[in-house]
N, C-alpha and C positions, 0 to 999 in steps of 0.2 A: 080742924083745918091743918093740915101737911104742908111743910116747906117746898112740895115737889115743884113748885113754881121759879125756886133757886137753880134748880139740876137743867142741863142740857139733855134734852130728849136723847134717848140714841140706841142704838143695838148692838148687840155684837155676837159673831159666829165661834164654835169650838168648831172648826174641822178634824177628822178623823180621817188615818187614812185606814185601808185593811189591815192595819197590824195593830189598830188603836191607839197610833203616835196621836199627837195633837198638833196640826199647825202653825207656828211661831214664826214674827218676822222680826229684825232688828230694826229699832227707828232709823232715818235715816239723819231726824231733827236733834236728835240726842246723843253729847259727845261720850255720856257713859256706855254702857253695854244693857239699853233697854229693849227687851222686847215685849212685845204684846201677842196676842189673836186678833183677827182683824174686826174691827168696828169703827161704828160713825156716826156722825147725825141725820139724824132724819128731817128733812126735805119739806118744807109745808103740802100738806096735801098727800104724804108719803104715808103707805100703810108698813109697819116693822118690819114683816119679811121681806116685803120688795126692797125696801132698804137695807137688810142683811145682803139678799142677791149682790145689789147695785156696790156695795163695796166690798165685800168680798171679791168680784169681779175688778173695783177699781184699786183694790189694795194688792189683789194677787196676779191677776189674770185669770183667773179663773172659772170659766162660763157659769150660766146659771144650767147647764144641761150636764154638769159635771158634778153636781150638787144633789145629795139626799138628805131633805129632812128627816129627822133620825125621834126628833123631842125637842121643845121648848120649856125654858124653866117658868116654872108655876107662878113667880112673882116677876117684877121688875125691881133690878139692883144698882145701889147705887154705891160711886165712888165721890171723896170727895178730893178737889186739890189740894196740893200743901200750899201752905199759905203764899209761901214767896212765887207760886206761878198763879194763882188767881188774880191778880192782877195785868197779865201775859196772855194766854189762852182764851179764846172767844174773846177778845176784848175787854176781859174783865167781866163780865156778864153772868157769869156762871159758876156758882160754887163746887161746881163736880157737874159726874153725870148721873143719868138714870135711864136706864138701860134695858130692851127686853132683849136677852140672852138664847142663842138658837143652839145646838148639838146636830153636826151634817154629818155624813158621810160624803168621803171624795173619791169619786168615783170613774178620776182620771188617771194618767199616771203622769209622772217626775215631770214631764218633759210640756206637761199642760202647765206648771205653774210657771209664771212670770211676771216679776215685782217691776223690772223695768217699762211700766206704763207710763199712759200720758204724763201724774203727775205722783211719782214713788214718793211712798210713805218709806218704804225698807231697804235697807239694801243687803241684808242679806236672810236667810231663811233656812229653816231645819224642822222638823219631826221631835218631837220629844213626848217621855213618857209622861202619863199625867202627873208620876209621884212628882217630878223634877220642875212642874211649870210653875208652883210659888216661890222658889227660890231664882229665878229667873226675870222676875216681873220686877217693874218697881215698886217699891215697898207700899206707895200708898194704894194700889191696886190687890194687893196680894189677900187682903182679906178676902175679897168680891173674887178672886181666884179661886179659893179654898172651897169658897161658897157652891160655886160651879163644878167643882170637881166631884163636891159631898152631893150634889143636884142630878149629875150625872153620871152618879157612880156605876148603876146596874148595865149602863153600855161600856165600863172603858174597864 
């Protein structure tokens, strides 16, 4: 028997663009300087990639017709929280998440992305290279970073 009954369902996208930057936003909930790649929880009823589409779309702007599946990682990974926000996040509910992780290509240009949606997770966004996304993240995340970079090495 597995704990995965602690973990928050969720997915999350690596965007690419043509030069093999990776997608990053700034939270907008966080007074440090965190950023992520975009992901979310999955919806009852929600199958993973409709759920990558749907928030990658509500995180960036991003359409689903601007979006190439590229690879999916072989497992579902999980992050857990530091202790002082597990009682904050999802209501206290959830020890972390558990995640199936997508690799797209974006397939629009600059001027299709916009974080200013209904309801902004970022407020601000950039391109970076893969070496540079674990030192960028927050730290309890960055292992599950590392993870995906070494998962998705042969495209980036």
């Amino acid at each position: 028997m597995t704990d995965d009954h602690l973990y928050r369902r969720g997915v999350g996208v690596m965007l690419l663009n043509a030069r093999k930057r990776i997608w990053i936003g700034r939270r907008i909930d966080n007074s440090d300087d965190a950023w992520q790649m975009p992901q979310g929880g999955i919806d009852a009823g929600e199958e993973p990639w409709a759920t990558a589409l749907r928030e990658l779309e509500e995180e960036t702007g991003i359409p689903p017709h601007l979006v190439e599946r590229v690879a999916e990682c072989p497992e579902r990974l999980r992050y857990d929280l530091p202790p002082k926000l597990r009682g904050i996040l999802w209501g206290g509910k959830w020890k972390g998440q558990l995640q199936d992780w997508y690799l797209c290509r974006f397939l629009g240009s600059e001027s299709d992305v916009n974080i200013a949606t209904k309801h902004p997770e970022f407020n601000d966004w950039k391109w970076v290279e893969p070496s540079a996304l674990p030192d960028l993240i927050v730290p309890f995340k960055r292992d599950l970073y590392r993870r995906l970079i070494a998962e998705f090495a042969e495209y980036l």
